[in-house]
N, C-alpha and C positions, 0 to 999 in steps of 0.2 A: 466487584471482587477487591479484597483488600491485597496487597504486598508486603508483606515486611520482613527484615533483618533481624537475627537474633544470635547470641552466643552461647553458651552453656553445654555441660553433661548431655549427650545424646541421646541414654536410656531413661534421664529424667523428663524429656518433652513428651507431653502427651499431645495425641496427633490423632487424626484418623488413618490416616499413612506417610511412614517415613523410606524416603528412598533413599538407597546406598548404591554404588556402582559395583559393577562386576568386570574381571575381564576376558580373553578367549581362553589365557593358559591358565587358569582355573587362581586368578591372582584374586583377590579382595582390596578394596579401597580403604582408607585407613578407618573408614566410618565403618566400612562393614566388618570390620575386620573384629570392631568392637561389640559388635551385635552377636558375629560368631562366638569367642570367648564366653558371652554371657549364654547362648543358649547348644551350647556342649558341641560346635563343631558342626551345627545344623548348615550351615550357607555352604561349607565348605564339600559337605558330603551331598549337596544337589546341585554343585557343579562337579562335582568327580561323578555322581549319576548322571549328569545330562541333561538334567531337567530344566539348564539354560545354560550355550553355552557361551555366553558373554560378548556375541557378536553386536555393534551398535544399532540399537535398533529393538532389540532383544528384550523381554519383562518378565518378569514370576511376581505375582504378589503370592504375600504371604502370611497366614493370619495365626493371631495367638504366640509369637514368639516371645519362648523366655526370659528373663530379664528386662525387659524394656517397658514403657508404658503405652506406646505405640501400639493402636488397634492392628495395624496391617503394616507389613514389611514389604517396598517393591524393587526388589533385584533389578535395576538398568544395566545392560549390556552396553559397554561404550569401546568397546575390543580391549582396549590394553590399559592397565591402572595405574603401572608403573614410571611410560613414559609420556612422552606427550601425545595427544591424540591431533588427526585433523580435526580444524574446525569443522570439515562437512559431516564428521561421525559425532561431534556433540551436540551438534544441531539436529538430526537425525533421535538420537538419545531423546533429547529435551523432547522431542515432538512424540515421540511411543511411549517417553512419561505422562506424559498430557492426557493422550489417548486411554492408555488405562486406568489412569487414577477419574478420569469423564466413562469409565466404563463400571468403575466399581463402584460411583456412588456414593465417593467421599466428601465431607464437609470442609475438611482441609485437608493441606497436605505440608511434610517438612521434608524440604530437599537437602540431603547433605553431598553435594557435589560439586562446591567451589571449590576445592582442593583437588581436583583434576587437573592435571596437567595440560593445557592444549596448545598446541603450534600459535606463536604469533598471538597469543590471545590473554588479556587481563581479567581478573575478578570480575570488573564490572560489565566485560563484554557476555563472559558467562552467566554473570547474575542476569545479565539483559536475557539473553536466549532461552532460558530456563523460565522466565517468567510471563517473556513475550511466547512463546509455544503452549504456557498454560492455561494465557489469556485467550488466545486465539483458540486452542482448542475448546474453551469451555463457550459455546457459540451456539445459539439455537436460532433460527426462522422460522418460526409458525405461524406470524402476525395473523399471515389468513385464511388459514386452516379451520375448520368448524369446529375441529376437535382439537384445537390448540391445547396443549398441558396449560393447568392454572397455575403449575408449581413451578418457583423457580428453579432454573437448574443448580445442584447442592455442593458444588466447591463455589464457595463462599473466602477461603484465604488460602493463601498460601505465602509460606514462609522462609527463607530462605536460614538455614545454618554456617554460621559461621564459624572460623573455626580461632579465631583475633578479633581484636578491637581494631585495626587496620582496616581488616578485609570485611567488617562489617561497614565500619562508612562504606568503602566502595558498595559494598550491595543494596547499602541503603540510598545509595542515588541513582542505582538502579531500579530499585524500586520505585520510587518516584516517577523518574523517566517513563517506566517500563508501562505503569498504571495508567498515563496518560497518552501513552500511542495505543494501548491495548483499546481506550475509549474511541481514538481517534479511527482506529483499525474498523472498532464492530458501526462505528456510525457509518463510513464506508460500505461495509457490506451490506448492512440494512438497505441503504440506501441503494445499492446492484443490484439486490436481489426482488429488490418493489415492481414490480409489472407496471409498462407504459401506460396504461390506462390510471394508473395510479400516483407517478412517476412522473409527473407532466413538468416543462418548463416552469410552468408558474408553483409548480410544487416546492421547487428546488429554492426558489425566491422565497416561498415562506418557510422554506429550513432554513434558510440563511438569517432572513432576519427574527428567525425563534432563535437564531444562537448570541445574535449582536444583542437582544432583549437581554439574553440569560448574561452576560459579561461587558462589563460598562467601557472595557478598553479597545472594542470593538463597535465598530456603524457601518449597517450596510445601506447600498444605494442598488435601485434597480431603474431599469431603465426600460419602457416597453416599446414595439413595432413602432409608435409614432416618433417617440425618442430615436432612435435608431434610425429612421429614415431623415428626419432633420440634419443626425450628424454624417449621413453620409454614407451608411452604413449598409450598401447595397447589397455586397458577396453577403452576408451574414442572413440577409433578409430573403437570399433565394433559395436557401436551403429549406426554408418554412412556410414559401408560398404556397405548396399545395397542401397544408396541412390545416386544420382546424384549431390548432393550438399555437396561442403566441409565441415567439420569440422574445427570450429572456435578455439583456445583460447585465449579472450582477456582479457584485464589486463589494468586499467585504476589509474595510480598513481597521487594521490591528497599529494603535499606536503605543506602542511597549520603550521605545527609544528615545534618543533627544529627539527633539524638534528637525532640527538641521539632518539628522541621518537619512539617506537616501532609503527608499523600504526595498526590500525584496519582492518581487512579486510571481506569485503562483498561476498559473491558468490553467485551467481545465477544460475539455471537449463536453461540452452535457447534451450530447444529440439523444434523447429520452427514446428514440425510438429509431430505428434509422432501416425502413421499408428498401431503401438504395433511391426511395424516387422513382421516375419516370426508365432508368436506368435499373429497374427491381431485380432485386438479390432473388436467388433462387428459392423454394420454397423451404427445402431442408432444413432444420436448425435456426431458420429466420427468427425464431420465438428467443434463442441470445440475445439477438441487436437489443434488449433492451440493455445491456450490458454495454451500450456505444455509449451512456455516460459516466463511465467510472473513473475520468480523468475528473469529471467533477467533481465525483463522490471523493476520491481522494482531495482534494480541494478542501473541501469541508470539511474531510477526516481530516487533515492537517493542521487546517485553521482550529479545530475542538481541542488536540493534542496543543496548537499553540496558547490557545487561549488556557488549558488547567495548568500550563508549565509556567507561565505569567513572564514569556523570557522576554527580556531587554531591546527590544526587535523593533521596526518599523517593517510591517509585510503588508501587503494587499493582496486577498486571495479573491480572483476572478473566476468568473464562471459565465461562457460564451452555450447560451442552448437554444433549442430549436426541437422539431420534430421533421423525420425526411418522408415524406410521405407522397404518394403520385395524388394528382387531382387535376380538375380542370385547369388549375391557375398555377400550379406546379412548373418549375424551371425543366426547360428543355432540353435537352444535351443538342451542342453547337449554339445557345445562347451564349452573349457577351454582357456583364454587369461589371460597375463600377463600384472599385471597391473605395473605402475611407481614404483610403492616402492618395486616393483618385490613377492608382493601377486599376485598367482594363482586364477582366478573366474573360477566356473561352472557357466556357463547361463543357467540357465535352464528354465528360462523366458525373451523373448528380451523384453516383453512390460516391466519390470524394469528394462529400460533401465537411468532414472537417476541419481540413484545410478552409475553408470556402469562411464557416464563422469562425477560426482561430484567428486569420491573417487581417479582418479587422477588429478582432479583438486587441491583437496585439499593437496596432496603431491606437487607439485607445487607452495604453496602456502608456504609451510616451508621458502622457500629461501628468504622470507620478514621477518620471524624471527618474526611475530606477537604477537602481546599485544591477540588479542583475534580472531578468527573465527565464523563468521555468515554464512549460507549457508541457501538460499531461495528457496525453491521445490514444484512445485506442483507434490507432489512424491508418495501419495498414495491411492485412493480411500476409502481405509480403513480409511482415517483419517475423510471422509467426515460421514461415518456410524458410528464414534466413536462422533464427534462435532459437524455436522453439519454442516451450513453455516456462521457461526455466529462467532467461534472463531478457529483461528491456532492452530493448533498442534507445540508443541517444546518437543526437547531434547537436555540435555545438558550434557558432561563431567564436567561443573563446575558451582558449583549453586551459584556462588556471581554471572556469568557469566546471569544465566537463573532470577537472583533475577531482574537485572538490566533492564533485554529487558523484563519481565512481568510486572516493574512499569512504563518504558517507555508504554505499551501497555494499562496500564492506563492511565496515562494523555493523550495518543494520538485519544482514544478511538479505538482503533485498538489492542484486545485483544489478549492472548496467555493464553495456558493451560499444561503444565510443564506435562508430560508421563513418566513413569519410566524407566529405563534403568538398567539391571543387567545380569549377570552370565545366568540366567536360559533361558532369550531370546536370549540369545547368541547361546547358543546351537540348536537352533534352522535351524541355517546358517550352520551349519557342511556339510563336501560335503564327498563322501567317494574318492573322486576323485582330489581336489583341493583343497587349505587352505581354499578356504570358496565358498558358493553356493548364487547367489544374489537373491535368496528369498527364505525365513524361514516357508513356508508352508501358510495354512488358515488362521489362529488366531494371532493376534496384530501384523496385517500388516504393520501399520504404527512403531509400535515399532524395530519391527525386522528389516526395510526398514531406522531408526535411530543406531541400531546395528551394522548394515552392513558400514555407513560411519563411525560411531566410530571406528573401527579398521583404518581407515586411516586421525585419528586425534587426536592421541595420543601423539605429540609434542608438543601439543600447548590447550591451553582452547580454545572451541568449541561449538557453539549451532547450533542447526538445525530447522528451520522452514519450518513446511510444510503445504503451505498454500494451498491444492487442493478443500477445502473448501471453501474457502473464496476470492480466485484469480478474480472472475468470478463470474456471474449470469449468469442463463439459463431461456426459455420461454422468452414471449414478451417482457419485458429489456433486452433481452440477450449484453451481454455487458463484458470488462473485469472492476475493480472494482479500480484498483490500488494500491489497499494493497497488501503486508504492507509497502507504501513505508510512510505512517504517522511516521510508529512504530520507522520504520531505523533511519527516521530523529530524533525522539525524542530521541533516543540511543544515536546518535552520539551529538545531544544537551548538552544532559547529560553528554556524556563521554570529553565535549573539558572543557578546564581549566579553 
């Protein structure tokens, strides 16, 4: 899908559909306002009918109007046009734009909505939301459907109106931006919504290195079971003993910066399948877990989006995977393994198993000498009964570190919620057996299950996201969602020079 900036006459673009905003108290936006004019007062007399009444959210298409060259007219409702809106109602807007213009079947579309007003929000945050909600919505998964459609899906571009030569730069770096997390977003999701059988650790290693092939500022390294046990690399390795499928570590070096610059580095949970182990999750809804890698999958979504933005960076995007699966040779709950930095675990849970390969992932990851660690999980259930669906969990050992990726999660609209970390949850992990136990009992699961990797990120500034909330939708969308690979990107926007 193409993005682009444009300026000019609004009845002279020809479009498949041009959208105009609306508001509750039967206001017009200055674009619609021009459309009504030209076709005798029509917009204005199907909001005084009802036939939308301007709330966010809200659409009318509308075909053959007057004056214009525009195939289809589509009335967005974003409540109010005259003054500022919240960002949560033009976000909202942008996504029921998406929807219907992906329901009607358009080749493109021209959006004239940069001239809304929103709280707290610039051209390009807007141009962003509007393009990223088109992107995203224009999304199909049939890979392996029999009757897969041959056709591609028919929005094809979309365009944003400008209404300057100011506010089109701004939206023309949106554009750009926008084009390459949308890439980053749908690799992501392809990649959640692959079934384990499909899905496998060694899968993940040959998308990695299809991507370092396809982009020369990019090399990846993998590393297999016998690598891994050379370096020490026990916790990681009991997560996959009962399994048939090997354990991964892969490591994806992006050098975009000087030499000297320390990289950023990303890490991902890619447990491809996660049964619980010997410790087995219930049967209900089991057929998810294969959605336990999508700290990866954003991994990769990130690393794609960094690689088309070509920004100025030194990152390494890692990716710690495994399969958790019961078997004869399968880790026991009340075993003791030795991890990489040579800390002793009690397992006394195998379903926290990704703690188990993040925590020597992340000693592994010393040897790049990093500026900063990110690490991506769907790691807790707890997190979900703590947030919900709606926003990430994080922890951080460093809060310029946690300040950064929470104002990133605003502008990308991909939020996060900063968890405490102290002495008292610590103690929670005691083992009477081993320097630490990989779960801290009942209570602030997700916090103790961030405790637990702090003790093996104490080199380096460190945050943890844990997205088991938010990775995914369940019921009739069931679907993975591709966050956060928005957030990554806007991090690492932020962090190039």
């Amino acid at each position: 899908m193409e993005f682009i900036a444009k300026t000019g006459e609004l009845e002279n673009q020809p479009t498949a559909c041009l959208v105009v905003a609306v508001g509750e108290k039967g206001e017009l936006s200055p674009a619609a306002k021009r459309i009504d004019q030209g076709a005798d007062g029509l917009l204005a007399s199907l909001l005084k009918a009802g036939d939308i009444n301007g709330k966010a959210g809200q659409t009318l298409m509308l075909h053959r109007v007057a004056g214009i060259r525009a195939e289809r007219v589509l009335l967005a409702g974003v409540s109010q046009c005259d003054t500022a809106i919240s960002q949560a109602d033009f976000i909202k807007a942008a996504r029921a734009i998406a929807t219907a213009i992906k329901q009607a079947g358009c080749k493109d579309a021209l959006l004239a909505l940069c001239d809304q007003p929103v709280v707290d929000a610039d051209n390009y945050w807007k141009a962003r939301q509007l393009l990223q909600a088109a992107g995203e919505g224009n999304y199909r998964f049939d890979q392996l459907k029999s009757s897969k459609s041959s056709k591609p899906l028919p929005l094809r571009k979309v365009a944003l109106l400008a209404s300057s030569r100011a506010q089109a730069t701004q939206c023309s770096r949106a554009c750009s931006h926008a084009q390459a997390i949308v890439s980053g977003i749908h690799t992501a999701r392809d990649l959640g919504n692959l079934p384990g059988n499909f899905c496998t650790p060694s899968y993940l290693a040959t998308r990695a290195r299809g991507l370092a092939k396809k982009h020369k500022t990019l090399t990846c390294k993998v590393l297999d079971e016998k690598q891994m046990r050379e370096l020490g690399m026990h916790s990681l390795l009991s997560v996959s003993a009962g399994s048939a499928q090997g354990a991964r570590l892969i490591t994806m070096e992006y050098k975009g910066g000087k030499k000297a610059d320390k990289p950023i580095v990303l890490l991902g949970k890619g447990i491809t399948f996660d049964s619980g182990g010997i410790s087995l999750k219930p049967g209900a809804a089991m057929d998810e877990m294969k959605y336990d890698m999508c700290g990866a999958a954003s991994v990769l979504g990130a690393m794609t989006t960094l690689c088309e933005l070509g920004l100025p960076l030194n990152v390494v995007g890692m990716i710690a995977s495994a399969e958790n699966m019961p078997g004869p040779t399968a880790t026991k709950p009340g075993d003791i393994v030795t991890s990489m930095s040579g800390k002793t675990i009690e397992i006394l849970n195998t379903d926290a198993e990704g703690r188990l390969v993040l925590c020597d992932a992340l000693t592994y990851a010393e040897r790049f000498k990093p500026a900063a660690v990110v690490d991506i999980a769907t790691l807790t259930g707890a997190c979900i009964v703590a947030l919900g669906h709606h926003i990430s969990g994080m922890i951080s050992n460093n809060d310029a570190l946690a300040s950064k990726l929470s104002s990133a999660g605003k502008v990308s609209a991909d939020p996060v919620w900063q968890l405490p970390m102290n002495a008292d949850y610590q103690k929670q992990l005691d083992s009477n057996f081993a320097d630490i136990a990989n779960i801290g009992g009942p209570g602030a699961g997700t916090i103790t299950a961030g405790c637990f990797l702090a003790r093996f990120a104490e080199k380096f500034d460190w945050a943890h996201l844990d997205i088991a909330g938010t990775a995914w939708v369940s019921g009739a969308n069931k679907g993975a969602t591709g966050r956060p690979v928005a957030l990554l990107s806007q991090f690492l926007l932020d962090s190039a020079p």
